[in-house]
N, C-alpha and C positions, 0 to 999 in steps of 0.2 A: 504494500500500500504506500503511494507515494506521499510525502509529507503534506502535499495541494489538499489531497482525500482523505487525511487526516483531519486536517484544518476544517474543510468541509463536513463532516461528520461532527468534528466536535460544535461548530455553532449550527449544526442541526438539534444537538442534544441540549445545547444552550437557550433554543426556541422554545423546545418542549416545556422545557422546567419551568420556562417563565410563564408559557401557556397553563401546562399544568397549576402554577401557583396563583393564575389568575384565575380557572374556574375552580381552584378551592375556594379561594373569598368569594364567587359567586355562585358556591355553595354548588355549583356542576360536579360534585362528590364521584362518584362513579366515570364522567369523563375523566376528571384527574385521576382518579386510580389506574383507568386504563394509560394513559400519559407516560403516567410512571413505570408502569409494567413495561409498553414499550420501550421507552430509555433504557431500563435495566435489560431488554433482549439485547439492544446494543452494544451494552457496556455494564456487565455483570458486578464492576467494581465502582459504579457511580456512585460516591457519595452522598450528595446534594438528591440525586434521587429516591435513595434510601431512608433521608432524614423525612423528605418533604411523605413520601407514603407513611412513613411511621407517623407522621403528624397529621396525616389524615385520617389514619384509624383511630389516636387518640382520640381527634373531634367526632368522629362518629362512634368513638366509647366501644369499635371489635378491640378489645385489648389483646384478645389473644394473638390476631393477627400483628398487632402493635409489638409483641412480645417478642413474636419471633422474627420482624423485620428489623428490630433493634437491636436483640440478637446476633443476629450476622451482621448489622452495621459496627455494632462494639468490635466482634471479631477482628472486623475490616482494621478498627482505628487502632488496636492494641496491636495487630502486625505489623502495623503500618508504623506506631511510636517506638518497637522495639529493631525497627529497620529488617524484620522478615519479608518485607511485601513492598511494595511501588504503587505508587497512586496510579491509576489508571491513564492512559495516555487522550481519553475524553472528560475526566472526570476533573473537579477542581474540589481543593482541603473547605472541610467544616470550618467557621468561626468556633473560639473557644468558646460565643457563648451557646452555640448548635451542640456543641460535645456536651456541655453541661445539659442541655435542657435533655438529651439521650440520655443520658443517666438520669436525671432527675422521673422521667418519663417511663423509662425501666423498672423505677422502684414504687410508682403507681402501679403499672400492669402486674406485680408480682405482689402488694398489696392487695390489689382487685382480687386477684387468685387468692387470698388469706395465705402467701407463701412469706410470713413477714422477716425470714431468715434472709430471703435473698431481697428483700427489700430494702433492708439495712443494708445490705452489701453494695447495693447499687448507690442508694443516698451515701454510702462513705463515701465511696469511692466519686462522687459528685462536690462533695465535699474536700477532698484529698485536693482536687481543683480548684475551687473555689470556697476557700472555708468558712468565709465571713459570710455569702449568700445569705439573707433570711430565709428565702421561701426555703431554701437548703436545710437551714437551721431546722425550722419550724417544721417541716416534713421526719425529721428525723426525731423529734421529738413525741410526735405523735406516734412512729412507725416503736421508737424504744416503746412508748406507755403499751403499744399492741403487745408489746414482747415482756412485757410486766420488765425490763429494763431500769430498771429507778435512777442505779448510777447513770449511765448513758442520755438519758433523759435529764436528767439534772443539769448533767455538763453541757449538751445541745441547750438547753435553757438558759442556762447563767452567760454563754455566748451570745446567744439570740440578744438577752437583756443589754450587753453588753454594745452588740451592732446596729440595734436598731430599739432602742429606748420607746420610743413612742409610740410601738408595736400596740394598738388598742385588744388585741387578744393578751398580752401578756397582763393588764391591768387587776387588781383583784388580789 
């Protein structure tokens, strides 16, 4: 494949997404699913496509499918951070806050499933990125109280209080 048909290809796939992203906001769900499917027949290792479906199953609350499309998304970025793998030659890197809201998103669906082992695992590891995060904080706190957690909970707390003060759920 000449480097032209590369280049070509890839602002084919750069149409998509943006298409795709426009009939998620206009709510064209199932269009952008298929979108997305697409893109990923092309390019098996598209990042941005993988996030944008996983974000559309969260908004349409299939978590399970959210589950496992974030799934191999994580796979994708932890081979990718430990230099096993190469981004894709269509594909372009997540924003750090796209990686976080992946994790943060991970430990909802695995919540959803009452799996709250790997739910904390996900919020740490969202955390481990971003530690000061509220919504970060505050998610883990509630996911420790699920896991009767006291310590863990305390400390995600006294942080929380610590980052964001005016938190009106912390009040009381």
């Amino acid at each position: 494949m000449t480097s032209e048909e590369q280049e070509d290809i890839k602002q084919k796939i750069r149409k998509m997404l943006v298409q795709a992203q426009e009939q998620v906001e206009s709510d064209q769900l199932s269009d952008a699913e298929q979108k997305y499917i697409e893109i990923l027949s092309w390019d098996s290792k598209n990042l941005p496509a993988y996030f944008g479906l996983g974000e559309l199953y969260m908004k349409t609350k299939q978590f399970v499918q959210a589950k496992e499309t974030f799934d191999f998304l994580i796979r994708l970025l932890e081979s990718l951070e430990k230099g096993q793998d190469m981004l894709s030659k269509f594909s372009s890197p997540l924003t750090a806050n796209q990686i976080n809201e992946v994790y943060y998103d991970q430990s909802i669906c695995y919540q959803v499933a009452d799996d709250y082992e790997n739910a904390v695992k996900y919020i740490d590891k969202g955390i481990k990125r971003d530690e000061k995060n509220p919504k970060f904080l505050d998610k883990k706190v509630e996911i420790s109280i699920l896991l009767k957690d006291k310590d863990a909970a305390k400390k995600a707390l006294t942080t929380l209080k610590e980052e964001n003060p005016e938190n009106q759920k912390l009040e009381g």
